[in-house]
mmCIF file of the C-alpha atoms, coordinates in Angstrom:
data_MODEL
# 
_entry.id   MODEL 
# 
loop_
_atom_site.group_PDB 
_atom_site.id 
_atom_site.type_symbol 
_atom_site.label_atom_id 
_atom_site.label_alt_id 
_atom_site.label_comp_id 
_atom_site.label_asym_id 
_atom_site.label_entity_id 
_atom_site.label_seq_id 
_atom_site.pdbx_PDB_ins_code 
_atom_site.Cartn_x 
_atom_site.Cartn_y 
_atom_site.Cartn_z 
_atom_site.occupancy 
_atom_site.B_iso_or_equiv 
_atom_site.pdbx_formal_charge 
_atom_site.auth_seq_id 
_atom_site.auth_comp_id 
_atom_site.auth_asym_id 
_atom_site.auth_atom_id 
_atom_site.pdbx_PDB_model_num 
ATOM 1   C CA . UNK A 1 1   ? 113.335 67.731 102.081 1.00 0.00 ? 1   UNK A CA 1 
ATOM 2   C CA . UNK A 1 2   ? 113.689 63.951 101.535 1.00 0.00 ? 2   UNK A CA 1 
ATOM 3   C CA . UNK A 1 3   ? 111.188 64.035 98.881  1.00 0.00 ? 3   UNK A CA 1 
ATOM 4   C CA . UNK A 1 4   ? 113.111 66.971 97.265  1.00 0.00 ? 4   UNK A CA 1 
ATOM 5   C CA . UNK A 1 5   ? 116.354 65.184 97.111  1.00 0.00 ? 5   UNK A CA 1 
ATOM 6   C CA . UNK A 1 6   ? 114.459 62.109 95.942  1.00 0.00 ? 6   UNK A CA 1 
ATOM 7   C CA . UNK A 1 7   ? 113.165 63.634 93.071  1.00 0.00 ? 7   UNK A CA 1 
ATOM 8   C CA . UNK A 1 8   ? 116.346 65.310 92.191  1.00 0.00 ? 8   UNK A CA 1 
ATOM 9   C CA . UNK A 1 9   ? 118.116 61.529 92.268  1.00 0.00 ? 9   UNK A CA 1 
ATOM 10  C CA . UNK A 1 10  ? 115.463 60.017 90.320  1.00 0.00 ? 10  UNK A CA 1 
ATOM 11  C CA . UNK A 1 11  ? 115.791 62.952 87.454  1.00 0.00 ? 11  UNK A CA 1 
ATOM 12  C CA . UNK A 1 12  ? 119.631 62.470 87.430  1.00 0.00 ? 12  UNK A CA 1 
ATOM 13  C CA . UNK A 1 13  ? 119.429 58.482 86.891  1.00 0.00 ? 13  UNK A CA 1 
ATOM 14  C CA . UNK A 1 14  ? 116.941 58.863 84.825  1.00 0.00 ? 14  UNK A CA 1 
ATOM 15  C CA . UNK A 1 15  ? 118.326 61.621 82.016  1.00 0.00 ? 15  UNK A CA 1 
ATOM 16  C CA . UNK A 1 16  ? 121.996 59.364 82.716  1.00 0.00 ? 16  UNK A CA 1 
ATOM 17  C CA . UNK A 1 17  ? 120.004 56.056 81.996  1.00 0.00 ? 17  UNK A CA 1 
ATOM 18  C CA . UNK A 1 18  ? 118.989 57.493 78.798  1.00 0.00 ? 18  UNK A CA 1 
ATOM 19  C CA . UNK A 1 19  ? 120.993 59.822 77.767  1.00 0.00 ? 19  UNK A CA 1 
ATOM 20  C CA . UNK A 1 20  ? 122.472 59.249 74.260  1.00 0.00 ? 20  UNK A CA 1 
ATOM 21  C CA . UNK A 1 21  ? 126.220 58.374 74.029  1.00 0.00 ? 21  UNK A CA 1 
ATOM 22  C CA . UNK A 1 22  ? 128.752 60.802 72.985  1.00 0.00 ? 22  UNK A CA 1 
ATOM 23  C CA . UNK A 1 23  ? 129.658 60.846 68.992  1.00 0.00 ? 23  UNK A CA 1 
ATOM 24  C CA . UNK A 1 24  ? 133.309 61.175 68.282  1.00 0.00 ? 24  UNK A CA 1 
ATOM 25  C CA . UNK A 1 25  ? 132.779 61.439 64.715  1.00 0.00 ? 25  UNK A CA 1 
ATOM 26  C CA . UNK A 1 26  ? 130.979 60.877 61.878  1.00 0.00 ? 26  UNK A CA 1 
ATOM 27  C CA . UNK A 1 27  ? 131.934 57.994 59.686  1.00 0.00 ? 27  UNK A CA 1 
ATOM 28  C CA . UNK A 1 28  ? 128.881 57.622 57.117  1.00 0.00 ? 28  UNK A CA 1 
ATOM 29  C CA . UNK A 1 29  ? 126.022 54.653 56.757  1.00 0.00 ? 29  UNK A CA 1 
ATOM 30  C CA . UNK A 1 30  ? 126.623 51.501 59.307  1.00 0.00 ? 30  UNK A CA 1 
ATOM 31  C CA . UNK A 1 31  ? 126.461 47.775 57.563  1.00 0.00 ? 31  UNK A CA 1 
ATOM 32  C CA . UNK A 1 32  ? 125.773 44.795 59.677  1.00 0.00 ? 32  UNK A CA 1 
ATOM 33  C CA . UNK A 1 33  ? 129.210 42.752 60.400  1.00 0.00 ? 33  UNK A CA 1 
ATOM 34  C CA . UNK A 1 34  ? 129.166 39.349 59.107  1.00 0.00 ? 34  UNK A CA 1 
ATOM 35  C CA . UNK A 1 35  ? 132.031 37.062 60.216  1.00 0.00 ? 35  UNK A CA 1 
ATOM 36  C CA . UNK A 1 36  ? 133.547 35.150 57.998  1.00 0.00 ? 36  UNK A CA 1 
ATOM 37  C CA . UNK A 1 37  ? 134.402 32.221 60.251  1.00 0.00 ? 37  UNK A CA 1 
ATOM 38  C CA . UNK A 1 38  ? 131.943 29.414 59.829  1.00 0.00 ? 38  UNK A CA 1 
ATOM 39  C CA . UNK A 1 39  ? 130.714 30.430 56.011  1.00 0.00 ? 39  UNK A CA 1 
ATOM 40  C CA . UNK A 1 40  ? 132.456 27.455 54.533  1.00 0.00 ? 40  UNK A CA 1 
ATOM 41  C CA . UNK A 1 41  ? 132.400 24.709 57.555  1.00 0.00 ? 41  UNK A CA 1 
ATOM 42  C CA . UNK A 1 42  ? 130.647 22.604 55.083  1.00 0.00 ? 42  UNK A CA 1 
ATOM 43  C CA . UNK A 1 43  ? 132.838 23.011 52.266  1.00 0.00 ? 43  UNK A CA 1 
ATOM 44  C CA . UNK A 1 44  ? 135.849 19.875 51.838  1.00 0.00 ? 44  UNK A CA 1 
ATOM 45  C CA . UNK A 1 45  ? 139.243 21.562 52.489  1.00 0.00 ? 45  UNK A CA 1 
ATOM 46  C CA . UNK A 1 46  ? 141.365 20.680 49.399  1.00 0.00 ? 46  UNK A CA 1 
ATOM 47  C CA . UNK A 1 47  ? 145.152 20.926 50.390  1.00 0.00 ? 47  UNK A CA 1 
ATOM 48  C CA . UNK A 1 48  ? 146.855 23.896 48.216  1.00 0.00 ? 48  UNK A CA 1 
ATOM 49  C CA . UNK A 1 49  ? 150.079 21.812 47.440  1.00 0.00 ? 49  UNK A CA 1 
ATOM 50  C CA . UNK A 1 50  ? 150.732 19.950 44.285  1.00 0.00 ? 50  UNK A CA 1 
ATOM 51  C CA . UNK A 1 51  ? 153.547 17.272 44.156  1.00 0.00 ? 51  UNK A CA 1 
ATOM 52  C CA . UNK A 1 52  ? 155.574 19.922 42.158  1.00 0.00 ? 52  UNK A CA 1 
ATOM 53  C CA . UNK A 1 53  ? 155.478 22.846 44.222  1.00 0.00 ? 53  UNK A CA 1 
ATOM 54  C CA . UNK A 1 54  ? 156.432 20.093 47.161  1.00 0.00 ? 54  UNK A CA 1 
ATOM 55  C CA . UNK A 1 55  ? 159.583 19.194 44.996  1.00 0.00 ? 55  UNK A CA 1 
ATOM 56  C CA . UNK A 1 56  ? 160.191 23.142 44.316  1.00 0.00 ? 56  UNK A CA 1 
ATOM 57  C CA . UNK A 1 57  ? 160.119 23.918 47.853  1.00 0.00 ? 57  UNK A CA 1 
ATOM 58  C CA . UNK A 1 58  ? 162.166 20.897 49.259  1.00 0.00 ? 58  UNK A CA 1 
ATOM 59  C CA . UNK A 1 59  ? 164.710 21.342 46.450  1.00 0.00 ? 59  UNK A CA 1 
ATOM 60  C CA . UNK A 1 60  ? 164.996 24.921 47.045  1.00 0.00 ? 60  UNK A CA 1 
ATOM 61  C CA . UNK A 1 61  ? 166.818 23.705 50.637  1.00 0.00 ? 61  UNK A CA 1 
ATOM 62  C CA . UNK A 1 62  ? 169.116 21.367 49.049  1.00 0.00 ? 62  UNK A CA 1 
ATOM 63  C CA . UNK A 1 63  ? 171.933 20.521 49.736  1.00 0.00 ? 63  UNK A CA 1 
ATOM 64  C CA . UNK A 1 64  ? 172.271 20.178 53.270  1.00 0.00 ? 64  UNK A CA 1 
ATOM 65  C CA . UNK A 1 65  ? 175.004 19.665 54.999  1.00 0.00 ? 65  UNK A CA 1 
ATOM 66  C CA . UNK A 1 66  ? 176.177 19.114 58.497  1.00 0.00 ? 66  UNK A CA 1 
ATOM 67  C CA . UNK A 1 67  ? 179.589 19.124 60.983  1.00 0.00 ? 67  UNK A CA 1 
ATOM 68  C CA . UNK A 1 68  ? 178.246 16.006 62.512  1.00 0.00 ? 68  UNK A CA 1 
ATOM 69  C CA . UNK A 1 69  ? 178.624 12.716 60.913  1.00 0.00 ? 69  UNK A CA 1 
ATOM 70  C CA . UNK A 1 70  ? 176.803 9.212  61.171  1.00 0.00 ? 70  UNK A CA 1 
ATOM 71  C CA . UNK A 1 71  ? 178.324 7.214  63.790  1.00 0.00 ? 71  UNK A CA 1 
ATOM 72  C CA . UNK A 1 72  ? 177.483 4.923  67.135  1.00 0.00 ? 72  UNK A CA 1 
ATOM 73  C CA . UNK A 1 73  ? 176.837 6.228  70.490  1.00 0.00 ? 73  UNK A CA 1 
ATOM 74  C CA . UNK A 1 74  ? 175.938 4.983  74.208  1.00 0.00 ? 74  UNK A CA 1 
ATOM 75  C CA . UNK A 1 75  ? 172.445 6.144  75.177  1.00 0.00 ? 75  UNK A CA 1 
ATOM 76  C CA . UNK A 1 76  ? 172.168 9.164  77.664  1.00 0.00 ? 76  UNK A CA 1 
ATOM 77  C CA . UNK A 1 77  ? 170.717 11.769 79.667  1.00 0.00 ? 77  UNK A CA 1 
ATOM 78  C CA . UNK A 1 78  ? 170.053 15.139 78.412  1.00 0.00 ? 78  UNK A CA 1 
ATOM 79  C CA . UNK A 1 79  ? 168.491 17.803 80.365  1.00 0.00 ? 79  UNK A CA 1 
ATOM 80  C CA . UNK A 1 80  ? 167.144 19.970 77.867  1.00 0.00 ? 80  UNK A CA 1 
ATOM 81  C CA . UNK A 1 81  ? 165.711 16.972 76.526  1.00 0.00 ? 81  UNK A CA 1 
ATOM 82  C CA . UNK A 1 82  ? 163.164 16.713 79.380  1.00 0.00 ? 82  UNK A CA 1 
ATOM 83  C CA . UNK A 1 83  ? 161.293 19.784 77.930  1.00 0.00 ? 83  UNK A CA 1 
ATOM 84  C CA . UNK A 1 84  ? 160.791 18.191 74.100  1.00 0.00 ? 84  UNK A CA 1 
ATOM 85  C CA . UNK A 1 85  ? 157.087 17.724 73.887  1.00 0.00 ? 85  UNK A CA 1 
ATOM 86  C CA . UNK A 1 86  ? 157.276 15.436 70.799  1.00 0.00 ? 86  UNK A CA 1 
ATOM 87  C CA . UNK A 1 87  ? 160.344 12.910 70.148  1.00 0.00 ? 87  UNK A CA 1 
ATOM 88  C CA . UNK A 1 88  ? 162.944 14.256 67.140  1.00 0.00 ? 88  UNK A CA 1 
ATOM 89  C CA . UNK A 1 89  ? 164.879 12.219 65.081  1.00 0.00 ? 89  UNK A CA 1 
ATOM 90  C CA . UNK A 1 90  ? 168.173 13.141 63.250  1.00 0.00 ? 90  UNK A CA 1 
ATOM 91  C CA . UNK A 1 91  ? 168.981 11.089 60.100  1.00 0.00 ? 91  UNK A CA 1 
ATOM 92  C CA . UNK A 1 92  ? 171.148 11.431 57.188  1.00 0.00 ? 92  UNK A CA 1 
ATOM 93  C CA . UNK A 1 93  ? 172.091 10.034 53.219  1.00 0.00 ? 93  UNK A CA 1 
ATOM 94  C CA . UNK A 1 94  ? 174.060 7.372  54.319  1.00 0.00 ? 94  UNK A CA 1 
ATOM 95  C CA . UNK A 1 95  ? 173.556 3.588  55.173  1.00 0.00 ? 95  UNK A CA 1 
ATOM 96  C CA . UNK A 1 96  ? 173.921 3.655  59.289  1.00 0.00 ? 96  UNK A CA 1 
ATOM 97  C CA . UNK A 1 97  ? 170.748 6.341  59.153  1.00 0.00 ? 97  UNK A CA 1 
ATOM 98  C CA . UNK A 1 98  ? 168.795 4.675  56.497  1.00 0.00 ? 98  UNK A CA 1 
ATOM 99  C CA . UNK A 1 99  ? 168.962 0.959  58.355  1.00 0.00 ? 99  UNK A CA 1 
ATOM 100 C CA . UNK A 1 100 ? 168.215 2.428  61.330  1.00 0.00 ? 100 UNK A CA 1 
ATOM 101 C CA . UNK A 1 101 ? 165.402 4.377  59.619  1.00 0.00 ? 101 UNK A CA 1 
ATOM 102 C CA . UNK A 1 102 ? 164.028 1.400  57.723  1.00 0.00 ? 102 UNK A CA 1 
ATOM 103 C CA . UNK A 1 103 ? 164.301 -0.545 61.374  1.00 0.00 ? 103 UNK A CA 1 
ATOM 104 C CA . UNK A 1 104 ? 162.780 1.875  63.809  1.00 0.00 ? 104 UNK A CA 1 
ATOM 105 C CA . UNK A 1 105 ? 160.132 3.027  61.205  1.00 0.00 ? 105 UNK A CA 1 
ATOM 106 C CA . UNK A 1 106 ? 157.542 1.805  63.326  1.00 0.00 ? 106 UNK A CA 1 
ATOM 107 C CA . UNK A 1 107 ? 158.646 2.886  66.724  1.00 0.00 ? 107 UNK A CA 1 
ATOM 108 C CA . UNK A 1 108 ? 159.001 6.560  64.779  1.00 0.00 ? 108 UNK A CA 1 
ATOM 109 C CA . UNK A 1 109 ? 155.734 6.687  63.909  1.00 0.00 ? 109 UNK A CA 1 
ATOM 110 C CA . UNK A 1 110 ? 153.862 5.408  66.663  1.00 0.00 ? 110 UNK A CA 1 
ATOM 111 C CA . UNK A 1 111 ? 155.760 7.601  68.518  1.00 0.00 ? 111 UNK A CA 1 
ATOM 112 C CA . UNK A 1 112 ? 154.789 10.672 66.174  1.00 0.00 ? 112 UNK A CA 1 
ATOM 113 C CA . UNK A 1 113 ? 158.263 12.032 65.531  1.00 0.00 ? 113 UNK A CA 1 
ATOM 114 C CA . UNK A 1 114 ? 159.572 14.660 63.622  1.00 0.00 ? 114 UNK A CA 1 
ATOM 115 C CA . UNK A 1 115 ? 162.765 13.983 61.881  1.00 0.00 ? 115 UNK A CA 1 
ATOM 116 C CA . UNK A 1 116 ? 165.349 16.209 60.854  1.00 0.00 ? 116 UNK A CA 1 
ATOM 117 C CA . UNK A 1 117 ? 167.640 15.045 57.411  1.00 0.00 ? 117 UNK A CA 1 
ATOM 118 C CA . UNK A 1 118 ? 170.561 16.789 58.344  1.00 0.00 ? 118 UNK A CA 1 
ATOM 119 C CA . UNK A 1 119 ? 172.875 15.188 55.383  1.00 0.00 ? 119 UNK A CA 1 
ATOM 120 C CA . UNK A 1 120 ? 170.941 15.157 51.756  1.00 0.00 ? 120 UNK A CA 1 
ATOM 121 C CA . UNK A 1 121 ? 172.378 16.143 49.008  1.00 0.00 ? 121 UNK A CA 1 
ATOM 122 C CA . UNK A 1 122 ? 169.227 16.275 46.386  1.00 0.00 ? 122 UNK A CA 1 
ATOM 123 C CA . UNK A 1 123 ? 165.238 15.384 45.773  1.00 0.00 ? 123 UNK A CA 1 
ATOM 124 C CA . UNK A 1 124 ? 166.246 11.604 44.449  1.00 0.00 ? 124 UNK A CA 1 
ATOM 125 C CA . UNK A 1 125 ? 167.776 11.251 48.194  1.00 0.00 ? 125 UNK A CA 1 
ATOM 126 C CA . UNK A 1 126 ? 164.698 12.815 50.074  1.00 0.00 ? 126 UNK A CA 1 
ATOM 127 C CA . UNK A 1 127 ? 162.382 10.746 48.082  1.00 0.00 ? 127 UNK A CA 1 
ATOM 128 C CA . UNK A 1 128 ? 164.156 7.354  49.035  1.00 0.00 ? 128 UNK A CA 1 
ATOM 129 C CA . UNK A 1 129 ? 164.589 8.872  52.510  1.00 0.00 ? 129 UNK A CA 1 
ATOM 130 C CA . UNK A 1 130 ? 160.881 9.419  52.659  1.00 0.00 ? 130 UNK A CA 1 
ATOM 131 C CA . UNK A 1 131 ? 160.173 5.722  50.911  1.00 0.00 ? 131 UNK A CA 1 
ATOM 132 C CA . UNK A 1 132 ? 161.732 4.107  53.664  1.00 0.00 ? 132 UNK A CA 1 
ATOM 133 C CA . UNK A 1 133 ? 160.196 6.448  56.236  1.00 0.00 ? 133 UNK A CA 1 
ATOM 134 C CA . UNK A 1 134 ? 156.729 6.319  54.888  1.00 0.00 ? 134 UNK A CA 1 
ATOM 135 C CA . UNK A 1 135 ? 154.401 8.747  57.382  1.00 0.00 ? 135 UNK A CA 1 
ATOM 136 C CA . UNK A 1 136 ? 157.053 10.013 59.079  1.00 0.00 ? 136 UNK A CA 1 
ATOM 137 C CA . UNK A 1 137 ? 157.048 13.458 58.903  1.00 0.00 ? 137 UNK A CA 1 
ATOM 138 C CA . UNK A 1 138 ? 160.865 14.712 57.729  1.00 0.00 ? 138 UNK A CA 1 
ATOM 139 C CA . UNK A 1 139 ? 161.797 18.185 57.045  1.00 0.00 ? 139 UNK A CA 1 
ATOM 140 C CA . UNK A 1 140 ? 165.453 18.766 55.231  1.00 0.00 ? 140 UNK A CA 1 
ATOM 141 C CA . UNK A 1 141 ? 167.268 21.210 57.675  1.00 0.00 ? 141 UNK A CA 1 
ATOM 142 C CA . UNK A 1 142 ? 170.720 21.791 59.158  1.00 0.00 ? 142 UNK A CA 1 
ATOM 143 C CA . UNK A 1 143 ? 170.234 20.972 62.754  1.00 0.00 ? 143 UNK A CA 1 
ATOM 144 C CA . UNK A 1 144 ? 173.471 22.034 63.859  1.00 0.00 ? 144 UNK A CA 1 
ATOM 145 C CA . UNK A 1 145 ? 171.509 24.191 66.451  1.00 0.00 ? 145 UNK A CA 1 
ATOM 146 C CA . UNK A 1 146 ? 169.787 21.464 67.822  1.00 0.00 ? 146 UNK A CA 1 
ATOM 147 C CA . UNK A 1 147 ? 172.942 18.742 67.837  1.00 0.00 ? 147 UNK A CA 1 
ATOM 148 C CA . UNK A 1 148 ? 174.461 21.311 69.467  1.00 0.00 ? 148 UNK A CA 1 
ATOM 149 C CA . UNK A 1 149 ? 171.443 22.110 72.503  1.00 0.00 ? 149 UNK A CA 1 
ATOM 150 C CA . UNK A 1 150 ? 170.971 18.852 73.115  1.00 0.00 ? 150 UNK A CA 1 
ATOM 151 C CA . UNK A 1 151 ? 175.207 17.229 72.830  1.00 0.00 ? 151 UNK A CA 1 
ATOM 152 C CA . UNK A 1 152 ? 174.529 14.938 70.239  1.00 0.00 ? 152 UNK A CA 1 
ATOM 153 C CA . UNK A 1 153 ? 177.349 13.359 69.252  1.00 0.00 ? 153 UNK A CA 1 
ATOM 154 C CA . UNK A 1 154 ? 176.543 11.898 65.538  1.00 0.00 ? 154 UNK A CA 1 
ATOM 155 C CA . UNK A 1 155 ? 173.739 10.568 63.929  1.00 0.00 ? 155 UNK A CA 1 
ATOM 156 C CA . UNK A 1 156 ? 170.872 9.027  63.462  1.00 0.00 ? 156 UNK A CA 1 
ATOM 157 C CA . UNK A 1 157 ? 169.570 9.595  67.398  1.00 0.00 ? 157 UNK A CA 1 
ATOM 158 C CA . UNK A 1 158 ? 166.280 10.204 68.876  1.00 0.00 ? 158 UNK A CA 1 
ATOM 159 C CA . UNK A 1 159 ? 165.952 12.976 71.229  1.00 0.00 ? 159 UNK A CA 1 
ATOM 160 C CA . UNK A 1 160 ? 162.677 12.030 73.170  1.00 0.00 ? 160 UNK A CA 1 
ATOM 161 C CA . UNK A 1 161 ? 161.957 11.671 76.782  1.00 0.00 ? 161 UNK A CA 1 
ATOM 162 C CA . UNK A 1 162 ? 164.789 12.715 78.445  1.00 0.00 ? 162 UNK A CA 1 
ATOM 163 C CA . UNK A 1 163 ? 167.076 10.691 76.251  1.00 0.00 ? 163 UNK A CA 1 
ATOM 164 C CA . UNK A 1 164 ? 169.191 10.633 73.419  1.00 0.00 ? 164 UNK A CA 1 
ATOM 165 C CA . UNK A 1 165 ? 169.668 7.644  72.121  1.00 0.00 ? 165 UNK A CA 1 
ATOM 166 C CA . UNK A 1 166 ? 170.353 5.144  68.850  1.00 0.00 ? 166 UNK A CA 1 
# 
């Protein structure tokens, strides 16, 4: 009897273990899959943008404007402001935000900070905004939303660490 049942076992593992799989359908010849990830690690990566299209695509967001205006303000504490992975700066067109720009330059970018031009009125501005700045990475947007999160009173500030300060 034990043999019996032993044989039976082995011929059921055996026609399961190489049984062929179920077809759901036929969908014509198979080709091998080659990934394309890795065909060109070799190859230089040449940056798509031209100093026009930057121009077309900055101007297309101008003018900005904002409720906030330039102004001084006593460091503080902002909760939200514990959560900001990498430091933010807010800056506008006008001569507080540009000497503190030109004066904290280094600081900025040491600090690898994004900053926000909240207050531009056209490309000639964001190009002498950007001279000053030099590898500081700015972006021309509102950031009312942000002002707003965060309670900042005027600008320029730095939201970084915990703080917002001038």
């Amino acid at each position: 009897m034990k043999k019996l049942v032993f044989v039976f076992l082995s011929i059921g593992i055996f026609n399961v273990a190489f049984a062929t799989p179920p077809t759901w359908g036929v969908l014509g010849p198979t080709k091998p899959f080659q990934s394309p990830i890795g065909q060109n690690i070799n190859r230089p990566v040449k940056p798509q943008i031209n100093p026009m299209s930057y121009a077309q695509m900055v101007g297309n967001n101008l003018p900005i404007k904002s409720r906030l205006s330039p102004g001084k303000f006593e460091r503080f504490r902002s909760e939200p402001a514990v959560r900001v992975t990498r430091p933010i700066c807010l800056v506008g067109y006008d001569d507080l935000s540009l000497s503190w720009l030109e004066n904290n330059r280094d600081a900025l970018s040491r600090y690898n900070a994004v900053c926000f031009v909240m207050q531009v009125q056209n490309l000639a501005q964001m190009k002498r905004i950007k001279r000053i700045a030099g590898k500081i990475l700015f972006q021309p947007v509102s950031g009312e939303q942000i002002a707003l999160d965060f309670k900042v009173p005027a600008y320029p500030a730095l939201i970084y660490d915990g703080w917002v300060i001038q």
